[in-house]
Every structure is written in C-alpha cells, then in structure tokens.
N, C-alpha and C positions, 0 to 999 in steps of 0.2 A: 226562546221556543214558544211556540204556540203555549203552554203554560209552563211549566218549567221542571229542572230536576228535582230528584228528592223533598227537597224544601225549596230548592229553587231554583230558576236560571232568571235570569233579567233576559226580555225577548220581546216581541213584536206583537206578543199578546198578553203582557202584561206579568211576564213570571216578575221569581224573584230570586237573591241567590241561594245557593244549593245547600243544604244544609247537611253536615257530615254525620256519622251515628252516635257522636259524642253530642250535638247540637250544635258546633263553630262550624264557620263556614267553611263548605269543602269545593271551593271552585278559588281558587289563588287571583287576585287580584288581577295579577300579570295574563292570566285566560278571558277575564273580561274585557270590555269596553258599554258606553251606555249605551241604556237602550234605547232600541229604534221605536219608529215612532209605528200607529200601530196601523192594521194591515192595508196595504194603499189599495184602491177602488182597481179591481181589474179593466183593463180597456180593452177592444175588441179587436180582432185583427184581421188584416182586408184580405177580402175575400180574393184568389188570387196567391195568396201570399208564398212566400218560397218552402214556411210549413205545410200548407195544405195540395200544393199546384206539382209536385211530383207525380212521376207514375209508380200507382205501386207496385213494391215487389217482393217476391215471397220471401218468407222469414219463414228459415226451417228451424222445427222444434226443439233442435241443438242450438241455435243463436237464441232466441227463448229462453232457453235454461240454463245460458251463460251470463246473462242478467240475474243469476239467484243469489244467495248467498255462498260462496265461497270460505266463508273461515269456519271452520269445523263447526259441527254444532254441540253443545255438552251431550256427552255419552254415559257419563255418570251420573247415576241416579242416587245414588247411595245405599241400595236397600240391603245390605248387610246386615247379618243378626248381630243384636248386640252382644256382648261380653257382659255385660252390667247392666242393673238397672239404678237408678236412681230416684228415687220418688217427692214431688214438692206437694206436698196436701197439710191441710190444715190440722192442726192435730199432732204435730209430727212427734216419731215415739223415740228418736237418734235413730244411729244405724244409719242405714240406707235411708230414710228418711229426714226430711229437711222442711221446714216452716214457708222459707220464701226462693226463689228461684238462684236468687244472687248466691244463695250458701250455699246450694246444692253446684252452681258452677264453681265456684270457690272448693269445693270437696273435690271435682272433677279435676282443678288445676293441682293438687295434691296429689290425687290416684295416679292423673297421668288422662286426657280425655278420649284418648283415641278408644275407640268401639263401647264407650258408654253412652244409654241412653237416660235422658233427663226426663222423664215424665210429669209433667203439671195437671193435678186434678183437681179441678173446683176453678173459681177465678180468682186470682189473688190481685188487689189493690196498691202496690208499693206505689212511696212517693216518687222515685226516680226512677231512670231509664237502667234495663238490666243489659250491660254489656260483654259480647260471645268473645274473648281473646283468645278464645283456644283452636287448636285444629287437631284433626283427627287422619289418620290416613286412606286411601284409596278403596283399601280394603277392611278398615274398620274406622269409620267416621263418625262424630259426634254428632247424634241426634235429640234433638229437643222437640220433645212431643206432646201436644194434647191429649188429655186421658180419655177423652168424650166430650161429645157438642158439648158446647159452654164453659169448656176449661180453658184458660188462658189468663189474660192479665188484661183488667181492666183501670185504667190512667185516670179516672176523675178523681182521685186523692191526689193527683202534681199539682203543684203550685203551678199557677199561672204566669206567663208572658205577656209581655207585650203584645198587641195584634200585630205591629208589621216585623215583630222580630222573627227569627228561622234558629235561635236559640236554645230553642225547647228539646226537650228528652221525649226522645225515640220509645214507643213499645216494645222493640228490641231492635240491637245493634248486634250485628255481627261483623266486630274491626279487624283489618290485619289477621286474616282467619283462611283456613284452606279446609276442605272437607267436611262440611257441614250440614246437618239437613233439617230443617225448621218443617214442621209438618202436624197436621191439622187441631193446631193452635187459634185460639183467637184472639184478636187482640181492638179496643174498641175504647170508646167515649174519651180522647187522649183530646184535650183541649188544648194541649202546650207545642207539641211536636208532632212527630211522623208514624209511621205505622210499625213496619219490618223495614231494617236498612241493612242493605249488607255494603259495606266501605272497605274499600282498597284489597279485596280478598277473590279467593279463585277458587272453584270446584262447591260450590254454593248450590243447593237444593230450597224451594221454599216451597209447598207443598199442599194445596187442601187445606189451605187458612181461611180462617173468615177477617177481613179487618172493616170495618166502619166508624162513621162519625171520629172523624181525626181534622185536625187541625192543619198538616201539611199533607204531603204523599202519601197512600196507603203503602204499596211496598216499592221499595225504589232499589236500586242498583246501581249504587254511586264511587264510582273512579275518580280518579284523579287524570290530569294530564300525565302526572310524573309515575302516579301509580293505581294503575288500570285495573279494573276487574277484569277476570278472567274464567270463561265457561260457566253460564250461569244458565239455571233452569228453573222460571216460574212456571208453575203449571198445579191448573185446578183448585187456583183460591178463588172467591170471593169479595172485589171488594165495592165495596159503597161509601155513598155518605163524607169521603173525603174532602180534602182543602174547605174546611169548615170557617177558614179564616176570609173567604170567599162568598159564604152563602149571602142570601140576600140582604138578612138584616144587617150586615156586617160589612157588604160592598160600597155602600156609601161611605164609609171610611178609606177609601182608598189602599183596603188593600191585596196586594195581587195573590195569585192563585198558585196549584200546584195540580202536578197532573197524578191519576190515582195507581197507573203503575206506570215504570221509568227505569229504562236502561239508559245511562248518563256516564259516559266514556267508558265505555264495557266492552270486552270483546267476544265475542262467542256467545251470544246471549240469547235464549230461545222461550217464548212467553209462547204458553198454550193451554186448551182448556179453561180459562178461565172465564168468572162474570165478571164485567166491569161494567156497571153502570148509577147513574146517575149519583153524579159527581160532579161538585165545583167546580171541577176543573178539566183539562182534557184526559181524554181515556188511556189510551196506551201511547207513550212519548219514545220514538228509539231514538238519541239526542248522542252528537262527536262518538258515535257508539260505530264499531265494525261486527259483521256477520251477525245481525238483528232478525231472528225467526220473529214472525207474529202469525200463532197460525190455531184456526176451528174453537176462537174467541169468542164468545158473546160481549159485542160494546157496545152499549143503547144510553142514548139520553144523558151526557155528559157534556160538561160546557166547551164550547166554541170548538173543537176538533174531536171526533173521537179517537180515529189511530192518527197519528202527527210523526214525521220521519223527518228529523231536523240536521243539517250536516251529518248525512249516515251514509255507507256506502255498503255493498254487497248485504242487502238487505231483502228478505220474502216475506211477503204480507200473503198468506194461503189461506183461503177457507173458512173466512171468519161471518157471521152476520154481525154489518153493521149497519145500525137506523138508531132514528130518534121520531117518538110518537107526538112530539104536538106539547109535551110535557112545558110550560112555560119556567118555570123554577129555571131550568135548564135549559133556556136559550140565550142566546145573545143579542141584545138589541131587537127582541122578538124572532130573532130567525134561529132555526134549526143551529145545531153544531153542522158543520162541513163532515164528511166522509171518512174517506184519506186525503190527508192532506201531504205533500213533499213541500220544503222549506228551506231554505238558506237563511236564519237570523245572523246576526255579528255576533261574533267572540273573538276573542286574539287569537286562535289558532284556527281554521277551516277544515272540515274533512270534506273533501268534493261528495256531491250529493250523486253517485252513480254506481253500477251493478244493481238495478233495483227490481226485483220481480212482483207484480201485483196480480194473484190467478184466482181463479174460483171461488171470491167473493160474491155478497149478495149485499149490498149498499143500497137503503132506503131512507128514505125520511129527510132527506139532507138538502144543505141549500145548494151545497156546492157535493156530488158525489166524488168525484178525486180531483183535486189542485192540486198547483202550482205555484210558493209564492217566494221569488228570490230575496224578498225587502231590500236591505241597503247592500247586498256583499258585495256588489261591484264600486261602492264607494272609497274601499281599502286595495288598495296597491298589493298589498301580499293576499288580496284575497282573489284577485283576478282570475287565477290557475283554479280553482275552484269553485268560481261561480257557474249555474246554469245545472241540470240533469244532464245525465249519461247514460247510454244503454241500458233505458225502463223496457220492461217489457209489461204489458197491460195483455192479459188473454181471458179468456171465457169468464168474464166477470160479468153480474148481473147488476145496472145502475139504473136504479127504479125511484120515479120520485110521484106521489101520489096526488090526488085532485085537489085533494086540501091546501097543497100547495103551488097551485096552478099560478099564483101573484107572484112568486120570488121571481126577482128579476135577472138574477145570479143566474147562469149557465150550469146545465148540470158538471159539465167537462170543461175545467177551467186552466189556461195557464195565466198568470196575471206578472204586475209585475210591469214598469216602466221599459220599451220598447231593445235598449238596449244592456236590461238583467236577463230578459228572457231568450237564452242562450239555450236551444232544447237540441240537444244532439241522441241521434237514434233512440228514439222513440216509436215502439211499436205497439198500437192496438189491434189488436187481432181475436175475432170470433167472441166478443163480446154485444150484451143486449143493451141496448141505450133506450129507455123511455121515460118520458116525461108529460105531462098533458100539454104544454106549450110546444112552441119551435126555440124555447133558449135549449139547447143541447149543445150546441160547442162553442165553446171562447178559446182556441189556443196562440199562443205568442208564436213568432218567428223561430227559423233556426235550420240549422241540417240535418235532415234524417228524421221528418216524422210520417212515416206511416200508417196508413188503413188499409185494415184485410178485411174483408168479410164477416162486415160487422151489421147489425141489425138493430135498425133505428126507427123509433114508434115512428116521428117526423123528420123530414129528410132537414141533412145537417144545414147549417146558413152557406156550406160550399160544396162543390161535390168534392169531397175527400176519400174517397171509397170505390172504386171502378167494380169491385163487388158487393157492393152493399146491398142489403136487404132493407126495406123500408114498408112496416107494417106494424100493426097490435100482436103483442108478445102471449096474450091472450092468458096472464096470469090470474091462477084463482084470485087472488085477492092483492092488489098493488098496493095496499097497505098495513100488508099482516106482521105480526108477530113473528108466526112462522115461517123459515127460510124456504120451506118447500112447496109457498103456495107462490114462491118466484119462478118456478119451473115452467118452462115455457110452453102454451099448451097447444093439446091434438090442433091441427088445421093453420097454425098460426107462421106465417111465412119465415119467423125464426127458425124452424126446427129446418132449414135446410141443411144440409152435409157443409160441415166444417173446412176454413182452409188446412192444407195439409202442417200448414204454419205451425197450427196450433198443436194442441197436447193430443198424443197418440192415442186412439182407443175411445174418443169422447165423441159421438154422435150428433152433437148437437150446436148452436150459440147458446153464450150464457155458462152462470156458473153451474146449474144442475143439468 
C-alpha cells in the first residue's frame, strides 16, 4: 500500500507487515508476496486515445450512485446507558475502583462485560499493551471511556523495539471482540507499537480519541484474510504525529512507514469526522477492505498519499478537505502527498479495485489531486481478473492546485501505470472544477468507458475530452486556503453554469460547494 496496515503492509510505497493487537504479525505469510518496487513515473497518453476520443454520454445520477458503496454501513453506535460503572484512577480505594486499566478489564471479564462502562481518569503509564477480549452485546456493549481531556494512557514506560520490527504493544487492542466502543480516550507518546487496534472483531466503535506521536498506525482496523472485521465506525478522533518510526531523523535508517488511520481487510467500514494530519505516513488507507465510507474528514499534510484506496471495492470517498500546505517534514522527495490516490499493489489475494464513488470533495495542495496507479498486478496470473478500476464515478469535486506550485510536473488528473496495467473501464467525471496555474491537468491511460460531462477547467485539457466543457477561472477566494469554503466557486466565474443532469440532484452548480 501506499504506506501500509496497522503496523504494516509491504507495498509500493514502502510499508511494512501488518502488525496484529498482540504485536505479531497479522497479515499470514501465504497473503503476501514482496514488495514492488516503488511508484513507476506516470507516462502520458496520446492524445486521440480510445480514453479520451469517445463521445460523451450522459450518466444519470442512479449509474453515479451505483458506483458507491454497497455493503451496509455500521449502524451501530453503541450509545446505550450503561449498567455499570467501573472507575481506573489513581488512588484506587477497591470496589468499583481499580489502580490500572488491565484490572478493571479483568473485574469486567468476572462481572460479565456486557453494559459496563470502564472509565480512565488521569493518564496512566503501563508498561504493556492493555488487551479488550471481551464483548458486550447489541444492546448493552462494553465501553471504555476517557474521563476528560488528557485521560488515557500514555506508552513512554514500554520498553523499546527495534526500529524495523512491528513487534511492539499497542495503546490498546481490541482482539476477537464484538460490541465495543472506545471513546474519547487518549492514547500518546507509544515509541514501541501502534495506537487503538481493533483485530479480527465486529461491531467496533472508536470515538473522539486523541492519539499521537506513536511509532506505527494511529488507529487501525486490522482483519484477517480468514478473519475479517466487520462493521466498524471511526468517527471524530484526532490523530497526529504517527508512524514515528518514519520521521525524519529516523528515515535514513530505512525504515518503512504506516499509514495514521486504516481499514485493513474490513468490511463495512466507515471513517468520519475525523483530523488526520501530519503524519509520517499516509492519511487514511482503505486496504483488501469492502464497503469503505471515507467521508467530511479533515486530511492535511501527511506523507506521500493522503486518502489511499488500495484493492478496495464498493468504496465513498464524500465530502472530505483534503490539501497539504507546503509543510516540507511531510513531503516526499520535496513534493506534496498526492490527493486520492486508487491503487493496485501485490498481495496473494486481489480484491478488484471497483464500485468506487469520489463526490464533493475539495482536494488542494497536491502534486497529483486523484490517481491512478496499478504497480505490478498485472504481473501475477491470478491477479489478471482484478487488475485496472471499475465503475469510479468522480462528481462535483473541487481539484485546486495553487501558484506555489506552478513547477510540479505531475498532472493534476493522473492514471499512470505501464500502458498495458492501465485497464480504466467506466470511468465518469462529471460536474467537477479542475484548476491549476499550468496546462498539466490530465494524464489518463487507455481503456473503455471514460467519460467527461460538464466539467470546468481553469486550462483547457491537453485533448478535447469534454464536448461540454467549461474552460475558465473558478474565481476562488483563495486557491490556497485552509478553508474549504473559500473553493466555492465564485459570482461571474464561468463554473457556476447549470450542472449536467448526470450529476447529483438539487446541486446548482460545478465543483464540490
């Protein structure tokens, strides 16, 4: 993967293997193969081409939205009151009261866990990872709670690892666990392992955490081939400061990265609300994962990808801002992180990269605003049936790249990829803002079925790809703010014309606002 699961995946940019909530590795030898080598120089494709030289044709906003995710999304939240309380503070007097977090789970596996809640107040220090084996049910699920900003569990008393090992104890594991709900905790300075893991388990909550400065993943969500996660909802953490095993002074050691949140053979998985930024590694990874929400994210200033969608399929990327400011810590090779990026890396098994929805983003700062990159999959015999994208749908997104970065020579609209990976079948851009200060705006490979509807482009593209295209200044307050809403497209600015009917019902305008 563009950086990897949990602790790790081996990929194309450099991850490493996955690390389980125990610290062993949780990707089975028999899922892997090595890794590819890393991401090969996009080439451009001729103008003419059987990508670009169709005529368009409409895409009504039911084909659109059959491109989204299909596998339910988690609908459980957990917020059931609890039956119990349970308290970990310092001090503890017995009773309900417990000294460190492990005893107070250990009382729970005695009581019985279902509808008790664990409350942690203050930060407590253990030297090892505290491991959740219990489950709660439906209706009264076990939740582990922060008492107030700054409670939680802080990891600089573990013993140290190795730098390239993935060995290391978790700030917390949640194993073999169903009904769970981890919520606003914080969990921080973990030099040995990962952040919040939830392994092999279903009905999963993580909630309003803070995690930073960790050594692998902040929070991950790591399956198995044999045993998958199931319905999982991150929403409204925090995290920073991850795959520390990565920072600078560290990188000349050779060793590889992890990405800061990560769905990693998951199914039902829905990441929202959340900050992610500026991290070692990439931002949000939905990796051999099905039914992958990513949606009204904040991702800024993370290394080499910010959202990364690696063999994933029926997947929505909605509503997120994602950029990167110039921040050099957090580039690669001097250049931006890429956007979204779509991806085929090797593993032993493929999930075909298609049902992909990408809508009412605001994508700035980037070298590449959304790719394409298949790396090796068309090298493997069993991976054939799965190589190339499938009915993406790309709508009213806004890809803004600003003057500062007028030299990148990268495209903003990439499909890359040696001439016979790039296998793009139904592909539709439709009523989105394309601007950039140059003329690189599109690089995409061959294939059948990519369409242009009614999309608006600072400079017209290197082919006519668009028989309604709008070609003009998007007239945004600021093409390189902060703020998502000074990408809105402004009074006069030949974007604001009437949208195709392609697109999403009831939206007036190109672009994501």
């Amino acid at each position: 993967m563009a950086g990897c699961a949990a602790g790790e995946e081996d990929g194309a940019h450099g991850s490493a293997p996955a690390q389980t909530a125990s610290g062993s590795s949780g990707v089975p030898e028999a899922e892997r193969s090595p890794t590819p080598p890393d991401k090969p120089a996009p080439s451009s494709s001729e103008p003419g081409s059987s990508a670009t030289s169709r005529a368009p044709q409409e895409t009504t906003a039911d084909e659109i939205g059959a491109a989204s995710a299909r596998v339910p999304a988690p609908a459980w939240q957990g917020n059931a009151a609890p039956v119990e309380v349970l308290l970990v503070r310092a001090g503890a007097r017995g009773g309900n009261e417990f000294a460190t977090l492990d005893a107070a789970l250990e009382a729970a596996r005695r009581r019985g866990p279902a509808g008790l809640l664990i409350r942690v107040q203050g930060m407590h220090t253990p030297t090892k990872e505290s491991a959740v084996n219990l489950s709660g049910t439906r209706g009264r699920p076990l939740i582990i709670e922060g008492a107030g900003p700054g409670s939680g569990i802080d990891m600089s008393k573990a013993p140290a690892v190795p730098l390239k090992s993935f060995q290391g104890p978790n700030c917390l594991a949640v194993n073999h666990a169903e009904y769970v709900v981890v919520r606003d905790l914080t969990c921080r300075n973990n030099r040995s392992g990962a952040g919040i893991t939830v392994y092999a388990s279903a009905h999963v909550r993580i909630s309003n955490t803070k995690v930073s400065h960790v050594k692998n993943a902040g929070i991950n969500s790591l399956g198995t081939a044999k045993r998958r996660n199931r319905q999982i909802l991150l929403d409204g953490n925090e995290v920073t400061g991850t795959s520390t095993r990565h920072s600078p002074a560290l990188r000349p050691r050779g060793a590889d990265w992890s990405p800061a949140v990560v769905a990693h053979n998951t199914d039902g998985v829905t990441i929202t609300g959340n900050e992610v930024y500026e991290n070692f590694g990439e931002g949000i990874d939905c990796l051999l994962s099905t039914g992958c929400t990513v949606s009204r994210n904040t991702v800024r200033d993370n290394w080499s990808v910010n959202v990364y969608v690696d063999n994933a399929s029926h997947v929505s990327i909605d509503r997120n801002f994602i950029t990167s400011t110039g921040k050099g810590t957090f580039e690669r090779n001097s250049r931006p992180a890429a956007g979204i990026q779509l991806a085929q890396e090797r593993y032993r098994g493929f999930v075909p990269l298609k049902n992909v929805s990408i809508t009412h983003n605001v994508v700035s700062g980037s070298a590449a605003a959304l790719s394409y990159y298949p790396y090796e999959c068309d090298t493997r015999d069993d991976a054939a049936e799965a190589c190339g994208m499938r009915d993406v749908a790309v709508a009213h997104n806004t890809f803004a790249r600003p003057a500062r970065l007028a030299k990148v020579s990268e495209a903003l609209v990439v499909g890359g990829g040696t001439p016979d990976e790039r296998t793009v079948d139904n592909l539709s851009l439709v009523n989105n803002v394309f601007a950039a200060p140059s003329h690189g705006l599109l690089e995409i490979g061959s294939g059948s079925g990519v369409r242009f509807d009614t999309n608006c482009w600072s400079n017209r593209p290197p082919q006519q790809v668009d028989a309604r295209a709008t070609v003009g200044d998007p007239r945004f307050r600021d093409a390189d703010s902060q703020d998502p809403k000074d990408y809105q497209v402004g009074s006069g600015s030949p974007c604001t014309r009437t949208p195709s009917k392609a697109g999403r019902p009831g939206v007036k305008t190109l672009g994501a606002l």
